[in-house]
C-alpha positions, -999 to +999 in steps of 0.1 A: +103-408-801+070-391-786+077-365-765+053-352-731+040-318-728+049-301-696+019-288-676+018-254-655+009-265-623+004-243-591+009-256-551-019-252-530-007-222-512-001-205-548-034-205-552-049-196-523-023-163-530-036-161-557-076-162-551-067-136-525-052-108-545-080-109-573-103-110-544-087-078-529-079-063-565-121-062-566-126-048-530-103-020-538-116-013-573-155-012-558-143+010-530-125+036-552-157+034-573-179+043-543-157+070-528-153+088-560-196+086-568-199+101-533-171+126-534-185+135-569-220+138-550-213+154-521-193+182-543-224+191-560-250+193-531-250+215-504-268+194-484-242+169-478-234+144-452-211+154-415-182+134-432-171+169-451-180+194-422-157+226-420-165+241-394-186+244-360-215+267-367-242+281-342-266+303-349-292+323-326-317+352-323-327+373-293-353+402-290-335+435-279-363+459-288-365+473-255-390+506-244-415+512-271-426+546-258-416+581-254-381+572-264-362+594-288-362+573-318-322+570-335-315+579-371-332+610-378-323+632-348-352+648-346-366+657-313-402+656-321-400+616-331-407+594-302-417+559-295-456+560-300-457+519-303-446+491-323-446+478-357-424+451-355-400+436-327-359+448-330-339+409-325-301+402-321-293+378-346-257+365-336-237+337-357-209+316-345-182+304-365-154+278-354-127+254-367-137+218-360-109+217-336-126+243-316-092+266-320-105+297-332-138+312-337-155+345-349-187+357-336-211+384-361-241+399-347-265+420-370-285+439-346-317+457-355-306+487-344-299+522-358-261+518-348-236+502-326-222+527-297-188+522-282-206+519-246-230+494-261-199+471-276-178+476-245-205+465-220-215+433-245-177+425-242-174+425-205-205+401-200-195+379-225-160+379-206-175+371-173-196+342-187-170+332-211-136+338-200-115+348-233-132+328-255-155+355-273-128+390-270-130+422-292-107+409-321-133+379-326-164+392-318-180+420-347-208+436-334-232+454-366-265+477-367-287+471-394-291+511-391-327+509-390-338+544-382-368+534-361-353+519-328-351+532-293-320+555-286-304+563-253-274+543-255-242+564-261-217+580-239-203+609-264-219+638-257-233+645-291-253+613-295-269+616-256-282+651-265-299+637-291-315+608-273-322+625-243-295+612-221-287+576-213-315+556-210-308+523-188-338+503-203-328+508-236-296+501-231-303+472-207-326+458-235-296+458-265-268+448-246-290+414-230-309+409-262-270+405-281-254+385-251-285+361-251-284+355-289-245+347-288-255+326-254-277+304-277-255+303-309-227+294-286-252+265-271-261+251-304-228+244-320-232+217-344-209+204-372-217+224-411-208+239-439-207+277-454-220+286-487-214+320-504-231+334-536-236+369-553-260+388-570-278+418-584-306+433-568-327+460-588-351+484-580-346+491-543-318+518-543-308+553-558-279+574-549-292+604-527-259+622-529-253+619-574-236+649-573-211+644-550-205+608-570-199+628-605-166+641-582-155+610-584-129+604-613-144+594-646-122+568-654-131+552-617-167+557-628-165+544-660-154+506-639-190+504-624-224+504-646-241+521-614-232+548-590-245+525-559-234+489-553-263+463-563-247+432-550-259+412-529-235+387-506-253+357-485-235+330-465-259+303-464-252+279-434-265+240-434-256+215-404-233+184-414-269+165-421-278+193-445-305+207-416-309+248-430-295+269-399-297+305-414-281+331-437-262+362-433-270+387-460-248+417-467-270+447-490-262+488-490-293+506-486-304+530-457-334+516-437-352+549-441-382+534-459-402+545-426-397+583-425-394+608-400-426+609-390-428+575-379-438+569-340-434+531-344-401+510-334-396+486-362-367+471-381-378+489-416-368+472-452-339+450-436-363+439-410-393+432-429-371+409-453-357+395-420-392+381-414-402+371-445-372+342-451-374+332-414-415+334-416-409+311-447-383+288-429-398+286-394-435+273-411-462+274-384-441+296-363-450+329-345-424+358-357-395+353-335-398+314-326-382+289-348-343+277-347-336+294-386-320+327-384-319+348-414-299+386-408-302+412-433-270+433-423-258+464-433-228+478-458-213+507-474-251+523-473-236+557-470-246+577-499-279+551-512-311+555-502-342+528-507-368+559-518-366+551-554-387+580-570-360+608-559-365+636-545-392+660-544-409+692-531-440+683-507-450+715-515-453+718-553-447+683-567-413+696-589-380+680-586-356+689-566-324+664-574-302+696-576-268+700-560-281+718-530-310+697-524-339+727-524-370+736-534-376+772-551-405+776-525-393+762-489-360+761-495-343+728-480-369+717-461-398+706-488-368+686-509-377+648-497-375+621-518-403+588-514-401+552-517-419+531-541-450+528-526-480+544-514-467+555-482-443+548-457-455+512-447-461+502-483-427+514-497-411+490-464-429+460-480-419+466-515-384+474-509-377+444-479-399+423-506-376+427-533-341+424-509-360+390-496-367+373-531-330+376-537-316+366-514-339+337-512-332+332-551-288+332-538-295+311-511-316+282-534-285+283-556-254+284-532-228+263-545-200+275-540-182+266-501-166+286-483-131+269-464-104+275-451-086+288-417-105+317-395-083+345-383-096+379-368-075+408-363-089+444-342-069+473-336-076+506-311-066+533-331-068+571-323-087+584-359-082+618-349-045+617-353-040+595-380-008+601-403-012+585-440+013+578-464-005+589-501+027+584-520+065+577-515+063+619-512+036+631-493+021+623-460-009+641-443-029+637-412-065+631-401-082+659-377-099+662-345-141+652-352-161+681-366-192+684-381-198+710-412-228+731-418-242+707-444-249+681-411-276+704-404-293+698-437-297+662-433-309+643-464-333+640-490-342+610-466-349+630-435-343+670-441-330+693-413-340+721-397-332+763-401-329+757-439-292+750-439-285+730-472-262+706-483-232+715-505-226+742-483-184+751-483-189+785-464-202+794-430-223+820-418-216+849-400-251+843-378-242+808-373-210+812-363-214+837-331-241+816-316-215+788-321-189+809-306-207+818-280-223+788-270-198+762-279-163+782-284-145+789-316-130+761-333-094+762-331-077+781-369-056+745-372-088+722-369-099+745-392-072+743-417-074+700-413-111+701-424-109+725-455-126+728-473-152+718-446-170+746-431-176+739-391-202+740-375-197+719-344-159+716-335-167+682-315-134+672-312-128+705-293-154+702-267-154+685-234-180+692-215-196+674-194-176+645-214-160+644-251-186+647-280-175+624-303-151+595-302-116+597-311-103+562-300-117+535-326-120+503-337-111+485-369-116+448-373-111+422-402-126+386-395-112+361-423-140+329-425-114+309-449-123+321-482-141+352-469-130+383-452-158+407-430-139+440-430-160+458-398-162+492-404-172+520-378-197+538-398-213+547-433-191+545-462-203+558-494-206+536-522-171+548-538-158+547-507-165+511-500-154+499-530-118+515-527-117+499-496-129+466-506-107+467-536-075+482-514-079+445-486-081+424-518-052+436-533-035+433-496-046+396-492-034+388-533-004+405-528+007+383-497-005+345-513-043+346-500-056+352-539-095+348-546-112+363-516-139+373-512-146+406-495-174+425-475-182+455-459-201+449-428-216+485-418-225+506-383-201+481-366-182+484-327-185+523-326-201+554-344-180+573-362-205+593-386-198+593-423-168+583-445-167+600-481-138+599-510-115+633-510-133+642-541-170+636-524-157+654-496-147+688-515-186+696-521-196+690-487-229+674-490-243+660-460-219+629-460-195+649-465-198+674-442-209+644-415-172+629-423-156+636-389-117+632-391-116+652-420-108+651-460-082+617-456-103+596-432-111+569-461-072+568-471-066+568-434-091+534-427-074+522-462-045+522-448-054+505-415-073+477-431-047+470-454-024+465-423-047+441-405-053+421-438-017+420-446-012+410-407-042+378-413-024+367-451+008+365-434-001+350-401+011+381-378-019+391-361-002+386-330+024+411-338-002+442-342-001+469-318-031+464-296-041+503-298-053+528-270-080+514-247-110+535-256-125+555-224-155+545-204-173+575-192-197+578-156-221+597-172-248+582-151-285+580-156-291+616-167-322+620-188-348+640-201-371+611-207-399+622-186-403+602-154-430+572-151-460+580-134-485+559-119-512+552-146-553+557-140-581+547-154-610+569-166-640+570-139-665+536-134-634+517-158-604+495-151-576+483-175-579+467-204-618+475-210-626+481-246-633+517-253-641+508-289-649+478-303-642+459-333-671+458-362-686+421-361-674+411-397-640+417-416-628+403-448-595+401-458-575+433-466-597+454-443-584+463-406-600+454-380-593+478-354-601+480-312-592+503-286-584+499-249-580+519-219-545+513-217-511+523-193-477+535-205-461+508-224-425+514-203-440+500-174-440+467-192-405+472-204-394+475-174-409+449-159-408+423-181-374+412-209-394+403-239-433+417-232-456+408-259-483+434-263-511+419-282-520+383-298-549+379-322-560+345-317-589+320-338-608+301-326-607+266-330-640+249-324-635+212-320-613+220-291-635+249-279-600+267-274-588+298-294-550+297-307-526+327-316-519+333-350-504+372-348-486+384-319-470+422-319-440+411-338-462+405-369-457+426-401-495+430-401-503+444-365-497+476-352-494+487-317-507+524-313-506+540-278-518+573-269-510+596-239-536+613-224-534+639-191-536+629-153-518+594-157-542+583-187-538+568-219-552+543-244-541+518-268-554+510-303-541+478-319-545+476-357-550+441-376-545+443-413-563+416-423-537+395-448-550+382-480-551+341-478-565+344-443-587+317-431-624+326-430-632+318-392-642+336-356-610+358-342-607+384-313-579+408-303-559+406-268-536+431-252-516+428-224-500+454-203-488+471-171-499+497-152-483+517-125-491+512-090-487+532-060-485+511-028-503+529-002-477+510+026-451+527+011-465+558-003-427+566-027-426+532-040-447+521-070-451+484-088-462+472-119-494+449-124-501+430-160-534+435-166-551+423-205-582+429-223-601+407-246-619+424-282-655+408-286-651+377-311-659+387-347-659+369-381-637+370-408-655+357-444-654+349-477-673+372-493 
């Protein structure tokens, strides 16, 4: 019996089933393939498509250097140093941060500036306001001085700071506030899909602590955590579009920029600056300083107690060291003990020092890998500092004090020395002192005397009034939290132990309450000044930072305390539950100043403005200076008459075109801008051209372009402005 073998057989329809699911089995197997390769791809490059975009970023830079002559210059408070000319231009560098749905956003500006004043942030606030609604407010918007000591003054309300600065002085105010408002106008017009980057590192050679003795106070076990007594990290947010187009980097580094000394008549930006313009210089190829869409900001931190003069400090007089406790020299006293920077002077020690914060931050920015996500929150707080209770323990709870200043304020620093030969470390007054205080200014009161202890006062500011308060007492504190990164904003100089108690206190706060692994910065000279901020055991010695820390002996446990409350308020999501804070004043202090009045200029006899008084030499090579100089007119009159005024171009001349072409203009490391008051309404201007090395052998000439003053004989008590330029003759630069 033979038997048939059954057969498998499948309908039509089977089959076509069939076909499809192998057929979509394949799809979905090459698509998983492809999404993981680019996933795997874009993980790894931080130049990666819109598709993984965070955030909205905008980025933008604005010139606020404002009246380049006879302006008190801020930082050193000494009266004798006035704008003489510029260096280098002062910008606004203002970035924008927001969630893609457009939410919530946080606004830093690093300003080139020697600090920010509570008048200054107040009015930037209201413009933005009126052009803005509520969109940019004062618990999203950080406002930070790089704390260069070479830029105009003559922008505070306390009394203290406008008898240093000669009063408030509209034009220099007028040029900060607009130059900050019109960088945060084009950040805010350039919002583009990206991505944040963050990366650390160690920069060397560019800092010592000027204050070592009041570090050793310090406890050794605390000491013993750190391998330096200043912090020599580096943090830089590197920002890239969702194409991977570079927009610009934010750089946080403690060091003073006091490069520049005392003497100095020149508004520049200093060491943060001059690295400033070497990564936008580098990023903005074949752009004049100032032009180009990258923005780089080198902003300040804890800079308190660190200086960039890295060979210590010394007596002018005699050459012998003076890194003693009181900072004095056995022939001089106080005054000879200054210490100098790296280089061969002033301007040398800037380059070295902005050089070397540059090539690191250049180096973090090449390697950025890591991204920076998550939520952005942004919590602000009024708070009155001079009436601050602080709970140290479960047992003991003390107060901060009205501002004062100690005798050791008078000292200044090895970075800029005082006058009288009062010295640092000083913990008892003098009897001399003291009447003229007394009499003069008024006692201070026996219980703001018992607060500060073991401070010994010379100026009881938080006692005196008149004509308005001297130093703030309402202030503010800010945290902005960029996902994985948190910008604590603090109102003045913290000392390096001081910062990193801080920094270490938020981070605890934001672990503690399930927002492990932040990061955390100190942004410095932010929203108000408040002086200095020292440890308790820093503050027992009274050096100058000490003795410049206002609110008394708890002020860092009082701002640890406050910070820790606004970071627990952004881990938990309760910002809106914090107490807004007292409103801080606005005082009508007017346009009082001692800045003397402008004049109408002249010109010497049988010459007009601009005409050369002293010409160039015919042939330069590089690394020479060619120099010219002009009959010139007050520099203020072309503040005033003009936003951003540039002063001088040097140009080459391009023959096939028979045109010449600007290659320098006064915002170049390598010009300078010199002007020169003479009698009668006369003055002249020398500009300086430091030949760089690398420059192209060719013909060059040297223009400058003012304003002079101008009585108009209709209306004999009104005056104009009229530009006016002059022209160098053409010389050579060779070869050989």
């Amino acid at each position: 019996m033979s038997g048939k073998r059954s057969k498998c057989s499948f309908s039509r329809l089977e089959v076509i089933l069939i076909v499809c699911l192998v057929v979509m089995i394949a799809v979905t197997t090459v698509l998983l393939i492809l999404h993981f390769l680019a996933k795997e791809s874009n993980g790894s490059d931080a130049d990666s498509g819109e598709a993984i975009a965070n955030y909205l970023l905008g980025v933008g830079r604005a010139d606020c250097t404002g009246p380049v002559a006879e302006i008190p210059l801020m930082g050193y408070a000494n009266p004798d140093q006035v704008g003489g000319g510029l260096l280098m231009r002062l910008y606004s560098r203002a970035f924008i941060v927001a969630d893609l749905n457009n939410s919530r956003r946080v606004v830093f500006v690093s300003a080139e500036i020697g600090m920010v004043s509570q008048k200054l942030r107040l009015e930037v606030l209201k413009k933005l306001k009126s052009k803005y609604g509520d969109l940019y407010r004062q618990d999203n918007v950080i406002l930070s001085g790089t704390h260069t000591h070479s830029g105009p003054g003559g922008y505070f309300q306390y009394t203290l700071f406008w008898i240093t600065s000669k009063g408030l002085i509209r034009p220099s105010l007028n040029a900060i506030v607009n130059g900050i408002v019109k960088s945060i106008d084009i950040a805010h017009q350039n919002m583009k899909r990206g991505r944040l980057f963050i990366n650390k590192g160690t920069v060397e050679n560019s800092q010592i602590n000027r204050s070592p003795f009041s570090y050793l106070e310090n406890p050794a076990s605390e000491r013993s955590r750190y391998s330096s007594n200043t912090d020599k990290e580096m943090v830089m947010l590197k920002m890239v579009d969702g194409n991977g187009q570079e927009l610009g980097l934010i750089s946080w580094f403690a060091v003073h920029p006091v490069s520049m000394n005392n003497t100095n008549h020149l508004v520049n930006s200093d060491n943060m600056g001059y690295a400033s313009y070497l990564f936008e210089q580098e990023k903005n190829k074949g752009m004049l300083p100032g032009e180009g869409s990258f923005v780089a900001a080198f902003a300040s931190s804890n800079l308190g107690d660190v200086s960039p003069n890295t060979k210590g400090p010394f007596c002018v007089n005699t050459g012998d060291s003076c890194d003693n406790p009181q900072s004095t020299c056995p022939v001089g006293g106080a005054t000879m003990c200054m210490a100098m920077g790296p280089g061969s002077d002033m301007f040398d020690s800037t380059r070295i020092i902005g050089q070397n914060i540059y090539l690191k931050a250049r180096e973090l920015y090449e390697r950025a890998s890591q991204e920076v996500t998550g939520p952005l929150s942004s919590a602000h707080q009024w708070v009155n500092m001079s009436d601050v209770s602080v709970e140290l323990n479960a047992t003991h709870t003390v107060k901060t004090c009205k501002p004062a200043l100690g005798y050791s304020f008078a000292a200044g620093t090895i970075d800029g020395v005082g006058a009288f030969n009062f010295t640092q470390g000083s913990v008892e007054g003098d009897p001399f002192w003291d009447e003229i205080r007394d009499q003069l200014l008024g006692e201070p009161s026996n219980e703001t005397k018992a607060c500060h202890k073991p401070k010994p006062i010379l100026f009881s500011t938080g006692e005196m009034t008149r004509p308005h308060p001297w130093h703030p007492d309402i202030v503010d504190v800010q945290i902005a939290a960029i996902g994985s990164l948190a910008i604590i904003a603090v109102p003045g100089e913290f000392t390096t132990m001081s910062g990193r108690r801080l920094r270490e206190a938020v981070k605890k706060e934001f672990d503690s309450h399930g927002t492990p692994r932040m990061d955390v910065v100190i942004a410095g000279l932010c929203n108000v000044y408040t002086h200095y901020i020292t440890t308790y055991e820093e503050y027992q010695v009274q050096r100058y930072e000490a003795a410049s820390t206002i609110y008394g002996p708890h002020t860092l446990s009082a701002y640890i305390q406050l910070y820790r409350g606004l970071a627990r308020a952004i881990a938990t999501n309760t910002v809106q539950d914090l107490p807004r804070g007292p409103e801080p004043p606005v005082f009508n202090i007017g346009n009082f100043t001692l800045v003397p009045a402008l004049t109408t200029d002249r010109a010497p006899t049988n010459k007009t403005f601009g005409d050369v008084l002293q010409e160039v030499r015919r042939e330069y090579r590089a690394r020479e200076v060619a120099e010219v100089t002009f009959v010139g007119a007050n520099p203020r009159s072309s503040a005033e008459n003009a936003t951003e005024h540039n002063f001088l171009t040097v140009e080459r001349y391009a023959s096939a075109s028979d045109s010449w072409h600007v290659v320098q203009n006064d915002a170049s490391w390598d010009t300078r801008f010199y002007w020169t008051k003479g009698v009668l309404g006369r003055s002249n201007v020398t500009i300086e051209w430091h030949i760089p090395s690398g420059t192209e052998p060719g013909i060059y000439r040297i223009r400058y372009f003012g304003h002079y003053k101008k009585k108009l004989s209709s209306l004999p008590n009104r005056a104009i402005s009229v530009p006016f330029e002059g022209t160098s003759s053409a010389f050579e630069i060779t070869t050989l």
